[in-house]
C-alpha positions in Angstrom: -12.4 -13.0 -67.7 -10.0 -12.4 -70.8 -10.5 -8.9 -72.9 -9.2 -8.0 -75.7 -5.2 -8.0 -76.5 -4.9 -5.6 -79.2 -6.8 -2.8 -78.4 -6.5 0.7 -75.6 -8.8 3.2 -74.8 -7.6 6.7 -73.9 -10.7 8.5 -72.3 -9.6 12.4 -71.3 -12.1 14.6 -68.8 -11.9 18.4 -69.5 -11.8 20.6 -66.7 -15.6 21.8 -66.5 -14.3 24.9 -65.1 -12.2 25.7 -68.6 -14.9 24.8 -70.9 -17.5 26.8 -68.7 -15.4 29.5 -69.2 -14.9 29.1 -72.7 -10.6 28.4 -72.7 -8.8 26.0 -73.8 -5.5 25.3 -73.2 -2.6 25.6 -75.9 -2.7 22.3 -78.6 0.1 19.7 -77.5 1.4 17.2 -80.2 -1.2 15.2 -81.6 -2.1 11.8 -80.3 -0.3 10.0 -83.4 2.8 11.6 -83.0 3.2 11.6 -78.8 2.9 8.1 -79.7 5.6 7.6 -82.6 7.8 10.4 -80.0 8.2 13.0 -83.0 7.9 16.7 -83.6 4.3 17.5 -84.6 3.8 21.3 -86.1 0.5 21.3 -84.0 -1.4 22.1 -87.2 -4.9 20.5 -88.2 -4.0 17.9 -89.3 -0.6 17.9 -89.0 2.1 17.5 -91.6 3.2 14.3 -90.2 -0.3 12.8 -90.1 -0.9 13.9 -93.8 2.3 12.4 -94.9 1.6 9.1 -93.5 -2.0 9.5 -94.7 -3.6 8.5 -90.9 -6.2 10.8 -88.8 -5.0 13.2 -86.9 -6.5 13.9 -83.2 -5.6 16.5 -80.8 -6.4 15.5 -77.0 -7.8 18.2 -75.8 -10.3 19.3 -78.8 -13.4 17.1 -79.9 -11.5 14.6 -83.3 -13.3 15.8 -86.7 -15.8 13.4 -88.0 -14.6 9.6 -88.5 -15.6 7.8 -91.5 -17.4 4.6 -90.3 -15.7 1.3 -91.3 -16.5 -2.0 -91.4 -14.9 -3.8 -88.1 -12.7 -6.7 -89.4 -12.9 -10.5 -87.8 -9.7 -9.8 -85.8 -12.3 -7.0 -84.7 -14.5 -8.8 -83.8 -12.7 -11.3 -81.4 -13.6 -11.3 -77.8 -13.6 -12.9 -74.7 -14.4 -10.0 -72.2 -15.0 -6.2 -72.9 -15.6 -5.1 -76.8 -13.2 -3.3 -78.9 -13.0 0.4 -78.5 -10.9 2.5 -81.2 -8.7 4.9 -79.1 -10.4 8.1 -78.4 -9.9 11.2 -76.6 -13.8 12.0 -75.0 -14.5 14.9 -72.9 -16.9 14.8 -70.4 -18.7 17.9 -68.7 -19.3 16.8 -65.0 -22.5 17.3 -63.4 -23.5 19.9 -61.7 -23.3 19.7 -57.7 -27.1 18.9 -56.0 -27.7 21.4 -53.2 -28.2 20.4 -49.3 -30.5 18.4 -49.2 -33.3 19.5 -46.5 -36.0 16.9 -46.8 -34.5 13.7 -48.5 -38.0 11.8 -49.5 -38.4 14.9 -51.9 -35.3 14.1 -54.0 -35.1 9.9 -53.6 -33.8 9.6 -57.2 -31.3 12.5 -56.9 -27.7 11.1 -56.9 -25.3 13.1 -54.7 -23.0 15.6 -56.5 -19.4 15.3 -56.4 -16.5 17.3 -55.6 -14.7 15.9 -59.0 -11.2 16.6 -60.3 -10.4 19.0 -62.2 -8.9 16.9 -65.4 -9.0 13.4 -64.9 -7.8 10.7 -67.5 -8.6 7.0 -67.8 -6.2 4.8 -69.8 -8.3 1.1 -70.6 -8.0 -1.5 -72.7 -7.2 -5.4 -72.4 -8.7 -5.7 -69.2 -6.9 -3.0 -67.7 -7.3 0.0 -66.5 -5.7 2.8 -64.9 -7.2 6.0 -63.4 -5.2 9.4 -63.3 -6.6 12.7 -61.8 -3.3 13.8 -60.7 -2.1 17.5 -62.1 1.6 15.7 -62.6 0.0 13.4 -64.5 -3.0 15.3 -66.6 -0.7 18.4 -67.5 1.6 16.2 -69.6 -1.2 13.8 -71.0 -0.4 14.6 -74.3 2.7 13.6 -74.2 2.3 10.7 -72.6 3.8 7.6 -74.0 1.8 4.6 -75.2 -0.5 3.3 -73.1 0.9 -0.6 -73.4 4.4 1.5 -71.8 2.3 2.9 -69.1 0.6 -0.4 -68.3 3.4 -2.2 -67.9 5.7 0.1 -66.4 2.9 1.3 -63.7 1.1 -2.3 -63.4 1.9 -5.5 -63.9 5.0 -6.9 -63.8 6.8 -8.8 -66.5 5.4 -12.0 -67.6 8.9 -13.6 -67.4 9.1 -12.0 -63.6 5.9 -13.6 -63.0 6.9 -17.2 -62.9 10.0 -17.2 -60.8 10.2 -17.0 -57.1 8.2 -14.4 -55.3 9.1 -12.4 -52.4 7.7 -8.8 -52.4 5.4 -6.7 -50.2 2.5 -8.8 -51.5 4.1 -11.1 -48.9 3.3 -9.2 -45.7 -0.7 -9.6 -46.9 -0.9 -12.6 -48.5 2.5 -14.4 -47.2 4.5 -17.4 -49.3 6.2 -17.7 -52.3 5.0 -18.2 -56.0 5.7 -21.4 -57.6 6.0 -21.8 -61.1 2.6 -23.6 -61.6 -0.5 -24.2 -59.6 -2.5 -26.7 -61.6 -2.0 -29.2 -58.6 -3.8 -27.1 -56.2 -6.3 -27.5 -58.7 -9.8 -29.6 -58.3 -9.9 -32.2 -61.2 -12.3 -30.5 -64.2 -15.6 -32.6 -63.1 -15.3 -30.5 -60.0 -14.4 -27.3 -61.5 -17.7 -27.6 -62.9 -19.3 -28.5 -59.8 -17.9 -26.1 -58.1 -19.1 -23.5 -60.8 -22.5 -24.6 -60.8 -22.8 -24.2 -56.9 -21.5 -20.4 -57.3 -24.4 -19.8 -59.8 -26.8 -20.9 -57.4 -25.5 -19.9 -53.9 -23.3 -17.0 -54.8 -23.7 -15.4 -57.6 -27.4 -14.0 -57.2 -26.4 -12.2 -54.0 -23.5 -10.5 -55.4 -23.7 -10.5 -59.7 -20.7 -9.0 -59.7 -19.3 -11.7 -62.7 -21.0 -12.4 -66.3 -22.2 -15.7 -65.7 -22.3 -16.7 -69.6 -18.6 -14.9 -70.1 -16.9 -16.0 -67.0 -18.1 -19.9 -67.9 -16.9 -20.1 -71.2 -13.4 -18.9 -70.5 -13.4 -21.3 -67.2 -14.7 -24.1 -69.7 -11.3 -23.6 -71.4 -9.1 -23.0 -68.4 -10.1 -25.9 -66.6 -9.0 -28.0 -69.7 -5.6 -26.3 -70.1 -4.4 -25.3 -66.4 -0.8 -25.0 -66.9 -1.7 -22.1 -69.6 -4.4 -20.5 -68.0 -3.8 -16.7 -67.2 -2.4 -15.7 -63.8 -5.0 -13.2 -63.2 -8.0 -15.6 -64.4 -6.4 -18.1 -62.3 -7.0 -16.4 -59.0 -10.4 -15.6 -60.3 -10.8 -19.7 -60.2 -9.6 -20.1 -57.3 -12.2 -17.4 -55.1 -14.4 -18.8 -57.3 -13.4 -22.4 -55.4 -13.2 -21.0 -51.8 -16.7 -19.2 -51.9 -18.5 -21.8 -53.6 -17.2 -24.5 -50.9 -18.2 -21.5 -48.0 -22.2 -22.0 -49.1 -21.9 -25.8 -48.6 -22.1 -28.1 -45.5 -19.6 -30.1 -44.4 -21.4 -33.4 -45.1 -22.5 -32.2 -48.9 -18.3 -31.5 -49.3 -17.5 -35.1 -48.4 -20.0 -36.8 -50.3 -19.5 -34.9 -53.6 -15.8 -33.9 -53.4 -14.3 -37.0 -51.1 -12.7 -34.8 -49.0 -13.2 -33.1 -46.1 -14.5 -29.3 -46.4 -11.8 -28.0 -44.2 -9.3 -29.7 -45.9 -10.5 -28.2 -49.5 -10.7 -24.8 -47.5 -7.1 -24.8 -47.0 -6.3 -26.0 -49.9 -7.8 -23.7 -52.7 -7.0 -20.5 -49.7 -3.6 -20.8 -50.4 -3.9 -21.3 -54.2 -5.7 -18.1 -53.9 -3.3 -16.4 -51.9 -0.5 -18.0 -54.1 -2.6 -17.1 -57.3 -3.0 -13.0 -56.3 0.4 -13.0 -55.6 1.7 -14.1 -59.3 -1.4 -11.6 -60.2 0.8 -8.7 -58.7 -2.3 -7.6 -56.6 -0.6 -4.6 -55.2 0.7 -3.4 -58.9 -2.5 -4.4 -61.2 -4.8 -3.1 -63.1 -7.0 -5.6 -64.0 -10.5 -5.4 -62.6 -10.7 -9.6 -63.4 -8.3 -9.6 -60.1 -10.2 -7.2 -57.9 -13.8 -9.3 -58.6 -11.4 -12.6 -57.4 -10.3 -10.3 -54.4 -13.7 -9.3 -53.4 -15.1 -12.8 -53.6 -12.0 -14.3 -51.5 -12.7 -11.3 -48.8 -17.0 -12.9 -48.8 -15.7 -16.2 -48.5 -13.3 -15.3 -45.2 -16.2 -13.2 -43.3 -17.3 -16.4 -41.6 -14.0 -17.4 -39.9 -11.9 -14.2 -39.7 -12.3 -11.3 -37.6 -13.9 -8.0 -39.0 -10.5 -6.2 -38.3 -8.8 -7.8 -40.6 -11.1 -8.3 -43.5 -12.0 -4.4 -43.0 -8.1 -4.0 -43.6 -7.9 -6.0 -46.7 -11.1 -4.2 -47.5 -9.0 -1.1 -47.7 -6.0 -2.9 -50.6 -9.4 -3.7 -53.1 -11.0 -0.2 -52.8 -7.3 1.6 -53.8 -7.7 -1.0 -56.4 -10.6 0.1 -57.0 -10.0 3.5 -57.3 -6.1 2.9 -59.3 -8.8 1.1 -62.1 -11.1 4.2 -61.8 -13.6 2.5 -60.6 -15.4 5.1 -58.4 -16.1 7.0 -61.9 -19.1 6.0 -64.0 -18.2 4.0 -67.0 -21.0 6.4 -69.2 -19.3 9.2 -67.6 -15.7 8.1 -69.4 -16.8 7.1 -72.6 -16.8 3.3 -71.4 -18.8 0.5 -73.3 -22.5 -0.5 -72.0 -20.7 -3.7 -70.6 -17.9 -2.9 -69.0 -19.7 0.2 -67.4 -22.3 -2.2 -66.0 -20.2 -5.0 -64.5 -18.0 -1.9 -63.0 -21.1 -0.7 -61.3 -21.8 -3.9 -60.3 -18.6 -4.2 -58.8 -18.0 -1.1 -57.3 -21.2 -1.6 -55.4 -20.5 -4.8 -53.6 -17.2 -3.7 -52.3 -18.8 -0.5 -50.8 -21.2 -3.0 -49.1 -18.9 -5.1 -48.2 -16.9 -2.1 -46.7 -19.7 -0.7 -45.2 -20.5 -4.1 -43.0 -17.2 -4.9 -42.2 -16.5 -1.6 -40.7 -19.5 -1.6 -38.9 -18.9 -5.5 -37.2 -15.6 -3.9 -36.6 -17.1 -0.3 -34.8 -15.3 1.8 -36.9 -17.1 4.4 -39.4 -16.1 3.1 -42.9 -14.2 6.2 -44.9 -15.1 4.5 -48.2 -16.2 7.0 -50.5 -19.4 5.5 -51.3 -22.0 8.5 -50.5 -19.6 11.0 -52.2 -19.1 9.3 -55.6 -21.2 9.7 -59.0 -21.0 6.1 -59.8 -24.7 5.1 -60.8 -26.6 2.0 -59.3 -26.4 -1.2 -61.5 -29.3 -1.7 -63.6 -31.9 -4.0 -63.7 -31.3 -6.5 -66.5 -30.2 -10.4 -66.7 -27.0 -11.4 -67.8 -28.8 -12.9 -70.5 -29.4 -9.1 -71.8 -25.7 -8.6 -71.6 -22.9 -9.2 -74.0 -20.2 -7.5 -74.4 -20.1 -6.9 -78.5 -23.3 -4.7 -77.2 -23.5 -1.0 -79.3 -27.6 -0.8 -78.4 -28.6 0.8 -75.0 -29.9 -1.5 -72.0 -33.8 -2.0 -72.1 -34.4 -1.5 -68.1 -37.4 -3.9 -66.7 -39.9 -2.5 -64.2 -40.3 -5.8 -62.5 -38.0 -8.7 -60.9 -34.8 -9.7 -62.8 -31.4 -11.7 -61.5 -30.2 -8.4 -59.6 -33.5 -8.1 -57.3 -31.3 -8.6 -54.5 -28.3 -6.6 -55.5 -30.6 -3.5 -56.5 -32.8 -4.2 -53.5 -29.2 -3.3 -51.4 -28.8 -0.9 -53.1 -31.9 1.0 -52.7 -31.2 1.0 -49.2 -27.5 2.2 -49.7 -29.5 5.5 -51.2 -31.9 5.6 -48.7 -29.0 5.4 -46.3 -27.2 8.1 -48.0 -29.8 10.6 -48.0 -30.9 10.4 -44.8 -27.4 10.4 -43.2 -26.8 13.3 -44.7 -29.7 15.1 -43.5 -28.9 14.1 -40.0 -25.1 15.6 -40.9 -23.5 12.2 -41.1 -20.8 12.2 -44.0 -20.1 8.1 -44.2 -23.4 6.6 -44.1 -23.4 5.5 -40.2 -26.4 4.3 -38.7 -25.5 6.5 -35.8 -27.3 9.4 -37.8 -30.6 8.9 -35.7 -28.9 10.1 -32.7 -28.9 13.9 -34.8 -31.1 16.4 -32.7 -32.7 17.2 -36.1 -34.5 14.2 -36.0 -37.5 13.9 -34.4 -39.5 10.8 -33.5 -41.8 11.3 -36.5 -39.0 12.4 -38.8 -37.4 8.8 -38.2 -40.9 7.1 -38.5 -41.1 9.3 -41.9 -37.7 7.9 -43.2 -38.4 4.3 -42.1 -42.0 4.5 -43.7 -40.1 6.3 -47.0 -37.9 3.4 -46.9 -40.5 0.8 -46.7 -42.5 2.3 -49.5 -39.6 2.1 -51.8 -39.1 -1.8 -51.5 -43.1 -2.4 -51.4 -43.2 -0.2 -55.0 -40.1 -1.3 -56.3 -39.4 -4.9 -55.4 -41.9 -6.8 -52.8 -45.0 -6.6 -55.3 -42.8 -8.2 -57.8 -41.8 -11.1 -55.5 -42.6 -14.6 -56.2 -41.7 -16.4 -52.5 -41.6 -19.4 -54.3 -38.2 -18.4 -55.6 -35.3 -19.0 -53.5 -33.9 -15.9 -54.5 -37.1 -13.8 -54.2 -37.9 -15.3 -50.9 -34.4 -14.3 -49.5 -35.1 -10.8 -51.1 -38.4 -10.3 -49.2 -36.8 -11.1 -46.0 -33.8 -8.8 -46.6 -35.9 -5.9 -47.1 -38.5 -6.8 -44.1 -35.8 -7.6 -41.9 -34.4 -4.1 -43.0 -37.2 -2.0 -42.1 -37.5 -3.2 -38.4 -33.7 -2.9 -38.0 -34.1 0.7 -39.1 -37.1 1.3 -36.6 -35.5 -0.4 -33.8 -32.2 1.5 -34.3 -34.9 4.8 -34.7 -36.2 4.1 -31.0 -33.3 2.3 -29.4 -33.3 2.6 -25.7 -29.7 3.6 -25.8 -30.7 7.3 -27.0 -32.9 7.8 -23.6 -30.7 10.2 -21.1 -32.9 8.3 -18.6 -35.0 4.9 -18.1 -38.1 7.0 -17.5 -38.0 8.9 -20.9 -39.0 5.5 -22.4 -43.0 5.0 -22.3 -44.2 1.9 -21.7 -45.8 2.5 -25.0 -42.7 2.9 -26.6 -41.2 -0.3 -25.1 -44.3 -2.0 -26.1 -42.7 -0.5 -29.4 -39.8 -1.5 -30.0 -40.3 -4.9 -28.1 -42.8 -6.4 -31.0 -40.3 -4.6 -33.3 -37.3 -6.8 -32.0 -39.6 -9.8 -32.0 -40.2 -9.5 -35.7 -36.5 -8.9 -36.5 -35.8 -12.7 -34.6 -38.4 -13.9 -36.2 -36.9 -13.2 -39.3 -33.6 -14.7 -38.5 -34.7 -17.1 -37.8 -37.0 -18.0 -40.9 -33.9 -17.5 -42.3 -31.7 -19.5 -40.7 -34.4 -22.9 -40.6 -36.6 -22.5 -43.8 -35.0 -24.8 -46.5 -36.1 -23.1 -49.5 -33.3 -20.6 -48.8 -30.8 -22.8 -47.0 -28.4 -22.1 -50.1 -27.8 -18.7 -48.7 -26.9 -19.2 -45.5 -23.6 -18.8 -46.1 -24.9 -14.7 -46.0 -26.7 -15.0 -43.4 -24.3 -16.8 -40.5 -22.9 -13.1 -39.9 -25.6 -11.1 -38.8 -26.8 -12.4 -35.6 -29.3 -9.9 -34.2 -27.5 -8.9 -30.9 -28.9 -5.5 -30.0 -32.4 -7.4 -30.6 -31.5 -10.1 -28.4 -30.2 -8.0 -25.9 -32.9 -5.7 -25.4 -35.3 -8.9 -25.6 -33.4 -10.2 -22.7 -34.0 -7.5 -20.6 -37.7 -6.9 -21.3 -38.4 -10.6 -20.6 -37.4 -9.8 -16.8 -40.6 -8.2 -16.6 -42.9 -9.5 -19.4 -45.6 -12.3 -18.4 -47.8 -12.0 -21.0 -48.5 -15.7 -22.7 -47.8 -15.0 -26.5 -45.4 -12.7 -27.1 -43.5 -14.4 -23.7 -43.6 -17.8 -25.2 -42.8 -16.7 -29.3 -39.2 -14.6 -27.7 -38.1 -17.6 -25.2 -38.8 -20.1 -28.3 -36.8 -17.5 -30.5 -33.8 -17.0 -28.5 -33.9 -20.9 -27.6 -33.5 -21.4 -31.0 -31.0 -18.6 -32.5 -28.7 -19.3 -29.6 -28.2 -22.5 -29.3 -27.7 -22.8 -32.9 -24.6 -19.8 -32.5 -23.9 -22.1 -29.2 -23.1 -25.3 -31.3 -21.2 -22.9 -33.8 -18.9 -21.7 -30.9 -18.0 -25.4 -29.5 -14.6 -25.3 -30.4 -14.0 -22.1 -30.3 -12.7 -20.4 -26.7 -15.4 -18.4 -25.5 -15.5 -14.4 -25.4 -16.6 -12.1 -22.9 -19.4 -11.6 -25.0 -20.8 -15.2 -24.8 -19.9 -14.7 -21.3 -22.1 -12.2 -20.4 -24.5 -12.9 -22.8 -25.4 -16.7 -21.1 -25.6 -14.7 -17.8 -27.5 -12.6 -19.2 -30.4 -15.8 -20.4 -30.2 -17.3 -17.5 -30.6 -14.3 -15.4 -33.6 -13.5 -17.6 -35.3 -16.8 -17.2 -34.8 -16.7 -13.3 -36.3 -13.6 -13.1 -39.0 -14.1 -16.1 -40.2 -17.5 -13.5 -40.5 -14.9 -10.2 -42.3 -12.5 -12.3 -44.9 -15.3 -13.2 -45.1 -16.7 -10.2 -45.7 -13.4 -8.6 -48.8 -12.7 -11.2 -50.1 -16.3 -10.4 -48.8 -17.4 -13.8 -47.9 -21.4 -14.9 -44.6 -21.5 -15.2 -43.4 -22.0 -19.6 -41.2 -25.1 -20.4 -37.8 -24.5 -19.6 -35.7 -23.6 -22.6 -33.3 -26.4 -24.1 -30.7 -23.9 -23.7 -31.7 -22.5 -20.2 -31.4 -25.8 -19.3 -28.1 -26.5 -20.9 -26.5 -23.3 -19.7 -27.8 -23.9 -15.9 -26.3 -27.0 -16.3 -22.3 -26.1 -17.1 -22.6 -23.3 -14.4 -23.0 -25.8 -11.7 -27.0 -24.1 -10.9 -29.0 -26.9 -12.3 -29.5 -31.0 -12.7 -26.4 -32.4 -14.2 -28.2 -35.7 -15.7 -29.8 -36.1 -18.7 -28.0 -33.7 -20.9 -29.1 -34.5 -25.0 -26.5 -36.6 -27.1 -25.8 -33.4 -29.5 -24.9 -31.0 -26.9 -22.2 -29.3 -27.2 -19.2 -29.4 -25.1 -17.6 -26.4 -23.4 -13.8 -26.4 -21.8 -13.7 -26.4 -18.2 -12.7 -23.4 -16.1 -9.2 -25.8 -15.5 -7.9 -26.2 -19.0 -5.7 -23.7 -20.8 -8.7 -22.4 -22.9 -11.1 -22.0 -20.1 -8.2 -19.6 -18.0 -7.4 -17.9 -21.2 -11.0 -17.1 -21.2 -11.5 -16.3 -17.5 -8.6 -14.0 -18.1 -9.5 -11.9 -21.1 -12.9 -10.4 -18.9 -12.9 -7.0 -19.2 -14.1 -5.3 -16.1 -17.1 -4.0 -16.8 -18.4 -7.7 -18.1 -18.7 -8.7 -14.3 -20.8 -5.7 -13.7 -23.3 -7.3 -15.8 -22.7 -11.1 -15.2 -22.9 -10.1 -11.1 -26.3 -11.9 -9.5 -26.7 -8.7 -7.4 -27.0 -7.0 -10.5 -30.7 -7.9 -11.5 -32.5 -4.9 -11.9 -35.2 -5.6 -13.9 -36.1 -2.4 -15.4 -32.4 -1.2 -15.9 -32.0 -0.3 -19.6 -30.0 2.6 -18.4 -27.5 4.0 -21.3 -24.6 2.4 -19.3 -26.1 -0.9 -19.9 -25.6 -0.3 -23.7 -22.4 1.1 -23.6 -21.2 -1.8 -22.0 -23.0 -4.1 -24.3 -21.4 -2.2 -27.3 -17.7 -3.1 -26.1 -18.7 -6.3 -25.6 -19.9 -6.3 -29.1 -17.1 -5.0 -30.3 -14.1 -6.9 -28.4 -16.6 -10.1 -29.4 -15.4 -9.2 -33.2 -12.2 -8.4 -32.0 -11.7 -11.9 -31.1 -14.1 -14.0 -33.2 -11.0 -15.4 -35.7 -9.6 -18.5 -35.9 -6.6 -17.4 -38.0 -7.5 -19.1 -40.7 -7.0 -16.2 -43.2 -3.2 -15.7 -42.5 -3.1 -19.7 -42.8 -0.3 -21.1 -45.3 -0.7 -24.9 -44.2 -1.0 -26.5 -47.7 -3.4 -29.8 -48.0 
């Protein structure tokens, strides 16, 4: 996005605790004259002011009534966020909300914040800078002009900008900057293209651009590349990468030319190239950090958690250098730019969240502690950033269904952690002795209300993006009740009922079934790109294990066909790939299913099911079944004599042969060491699911 280039906002918060008391501190110099560096006599107005016939405003009191004026044309340009005259706004925080001992009773209530004292927020021309620092605060009116403190805290010189790089930036991002990146640059046609397939598979999952702005100003980039903006330009660029992430391999070659790994590479390192000519470390434009978060979504699917989690933590300091972990209304901010920063600031906490999770870690981000409010549910249509009237809110379904249906659950996940004393938002709050079974039911049912009241009824499943919404929050729920009444919270096997088994078995089966509605049915096939990442494990696991003992004809047949189907897709994924411990164990773990799933009929007098395409496949490479016949698309695993199949053999922890030993069947062992083991499995699996492609600087 461009912003304005002539205009700054100065937005001041007053200590609550000095205007609850009624003191204020001592008049500094007047804004006017800390800006023109001289003496002001601290009178109202001031002498100065009155000689040069301009208002006078002192920081830290409310400015006397301005006369209204008509805004001139040079006003009136835009290309981003509107003009804002600078103003000196205080803000009374809210008051702190009180432990929370029920949640459902205060669903609406957003969490109170320990906020600073004094904070300060210096905006304008896309930039922004947040200060809450006593250094900085006690001098604010003295401050120099904020164009001085942009430059000399932010971004560096334009001339700087252009010549060879070689900073810190380097260690994240790696290379040099050359002078001009228009040849990594698709031609304009497939700018366009590329644009249009981000408004259809990207942008209604994350909404955290202005479709009508940002298209306009690429409209003009892509016509003039050698003069676009360096901080727009690595905007392009993610814009590139992602878009190319949510299409197959054979769409890429038939509409590009090229082949999608190639264009990968290609547009990854003008993106890397691009943020570091943006100064990515040292801005303060939020136009770079909505590039940054879109490159980190478009590198899930072939870099390890670890490391995106990491670069995770660089966009949330940017986040919180622009101030955006403070509600725009809050600061004085324009309807606009207070939205798209919600907007923002809420995908990067998700995308925290997740990655910190894959990665087993509790995420520190500051999500469940911040007073930032959820985006609101309007089209970009409704948006435009000359705005002055207040958002008109819709009841029913809009563009940001799926982002506000996310989000609903982020607050139900804050609320209920913190019941359960969990500070972070982990799902590990169910664990919490304060929780009984019926408490969790409660929260799940609480839960479930709020997406049939607030988003299902208005769902239209003949909408891609309504369809994928409706799946989201189903697939939600029974996540949420199987992590309620997972088996790895039992001290013993025999605390779990068969009931409760029963349970949490038809739970699991419902959460496949989902995945893999996903994953097959072709009104959504546009999002896939989302969906890759979240393979159910834990409900695969525990479906595994249950199978051992389960002969009953549905239910048995719908699971085998499930697991046939998920894995052997994630199977064909993983062909080139060396295989982890995890896969390891994980194909013992089918096949020692199915042998004992087979006794266990035989044993009730049962026909024996079809075997499993993948049974079959997976019998076949371990040397225990027929070695004929194997299908044309199969894919093809190293042998335990090449480099990669050693490399393999030799990175299996200990406690993966435990599992993977045939004298280990015990079919109803769901013991807590079971899980334990599976957890480190699913963690080293992320560990070690890379294939470097994100520290990658081959060029095309």
């Amino acid at each position: 996005m461009a912003y304005p280039n002539d205009r700054l906002t100065v937005v001041l918060q007053q200590s609550p605790i000095a205007a609850s008391n009624g003191q204020m501190p001592k008049n500094p110099s007047c804004v006017v004259c800390a800006r023109r560096k001289v003496r002001c006599d601290r009178n109202d107005p001031c002498s100065a002011c009155t000689k040069h016939g301009v208002e006078c405003i002192f920081p830290t009191h409310l400015p006397p009534r301005r006369r209204k004026r008509q805004r001139s044309e040079e006003d009136r340009r835009y290309s981003g966020f509107p003009y804002q005259s600078p103003t000196i706004q205080n803000h009374a925080a809210p008051a702190p909300t009180t432990n929370i001992d029920h949640p459902a009773a205060t669903s609406s209530a957003f969490p109170g914040t320990p906020r600073a004292t004094q904070g300060m927020l210096l905006a304008g021309d896309g930039r922004s800078i947040y200060l809450d620092s006593n250094v900085w605060t006690s001098v604010r009116g003295e401050l120099p002009r904020a164009e001085d403190v942009f430059r000399d805290m932010s971004d560096n010189n334009s001339n700087h900008s252009a010549q060879e790089v070689d900073d810190e930036t380097s260690l994240i991002l790696g290379g040099t900057v050359k002078k001009s990146l228009s040849a990594l640059h698709p031609s304009p046609l497939h700018i366009f293209k590329l644009w249009q397939t981000f408004l259809e598979n990207i942008n209604p999952l994350v909404k955290i651009l202005h479709g009508p702005t940002v298209q306009q100003e690429l409209l003009v980039a892509s016509g003039s590349l050698d003069t676009v903006s360096k901080e727009f330009e690595a905007l392009m660029f993610s814009i590139y990468c992602i878009a190319l992430v949510s299409l197959k391999a054979d769409e890429v070659q038939n509409t590009y030319g090229e082949r999608k790994a190639v264009l990968l590479s290609r547009y990854r390192r003008g993106a890397r190239l691009a943020f570091t000519k943006a100064g990515i470390l040292r801005t303060s434009k939020m136009v770079v950090l909505q590039a940054f978060v879109l490159y980190l979504l478009s590198m899930r699917a072939t870099s390890d958690p670890q490391s995106i989690w990491s670069l995770c933590g660089v966009a949330v300091r940017m986040a919180q250098r622009i101030g955006l972990h403070r509600d725009g209304a809050q600061l004085g901010l324009s309807i606009f730019e207070t939205e798209m920063r919600r907007r923002l600031w809420r995908q990067l906490s998700i995308l925290d969240v997740t990655t910190a999770h894959s990665s087993g870690i509790t995420s520190l981000h500051p999500y469940f502690s911040v007073d930032v409010l959820p985006p609101s549910n309007v089209n970009d249509s409704e948006l435009d950033p000359r705005m002055t009237d207040m958002l008109r809110v819709h009841q029913g379904a809009t563009e940001m269904i799926f982002v506000l249906a996310r989000s609903e659950f982020g607050e139900w996940m804050r609320r209920w952690s913190k019941a359960g004393g969990e500070t972070h938002g982990s799902r590990d709050f169910w664990a919490s002795s304060s929780f009984s079974d019926e408490a969790k039911d409660q929260a799940v049912d609480e839960l479930n209300h709020a997406f049939e009241s607030k988003f299902l009824q208005y769902c239209d499943k003949s909408i891609p993006l309504h369809y994928m919404t409706a799946r989201l929050m189903q697939t939600i729920v029974c996540q949420m009740r199987f992590s309620a009444h997972h088996p790895r919270q039992y001290g013993e096997k025999d605390n779990m009922s068969l009931a409760e088994r029963n349970s949490v078995f038809t739970t699991c089966l419902q959460i496949m079934e989902g995945f893999e509605d996903c994953q097959s049915n072709e009104i959504i096939q546009r999002y896939l790109w989302h969906v890759d990442n979240h393979i159910p494990w834990d409900a695969l696991i525990y479906t595994l294990y249950e199978l051992r003992t389960r002969v009953d004809e549905k239910q048995t047949t719908r699971s085998w066909d499930l697991i046939d189907r998920i894995y052997s897709r994630h199977y064909d994924q993983m062909r080139n790939r060396p295989k982890t411990p995890l896969h390891i164990a994980m194909q013992q773990l089918i096949l020692k299913s199915w042998a004992a799933h087979a006794e266990e009929r035989s044993q009730h007098n049962r026909s024996p099911l079809p075997c499993p395409h993948i049974v079959s496949v997976l019998s076949e490479r371990s040397g225990t079944g027929p070695s004929s016949h194997r299908p044309a698309s199969e894919p093809s695993m190293p042998e335990e004599g090449t480099p990669q199949g050693r490399a393999t053999q030799d990175s299996i922890p200990d406690h993966v042969e435990g599992l993977c030993d045939d004298d280990d069947v015990n079919k109803d062992d769901l013991s807590p060491l079971d899980w334990n083991q599976w957890d480190d499995l699913l963690e080293h699996f992320q560990l070690e699911f890379t294939n470097n492609e994100l520290f990658s600087t081959d060029a095309s």
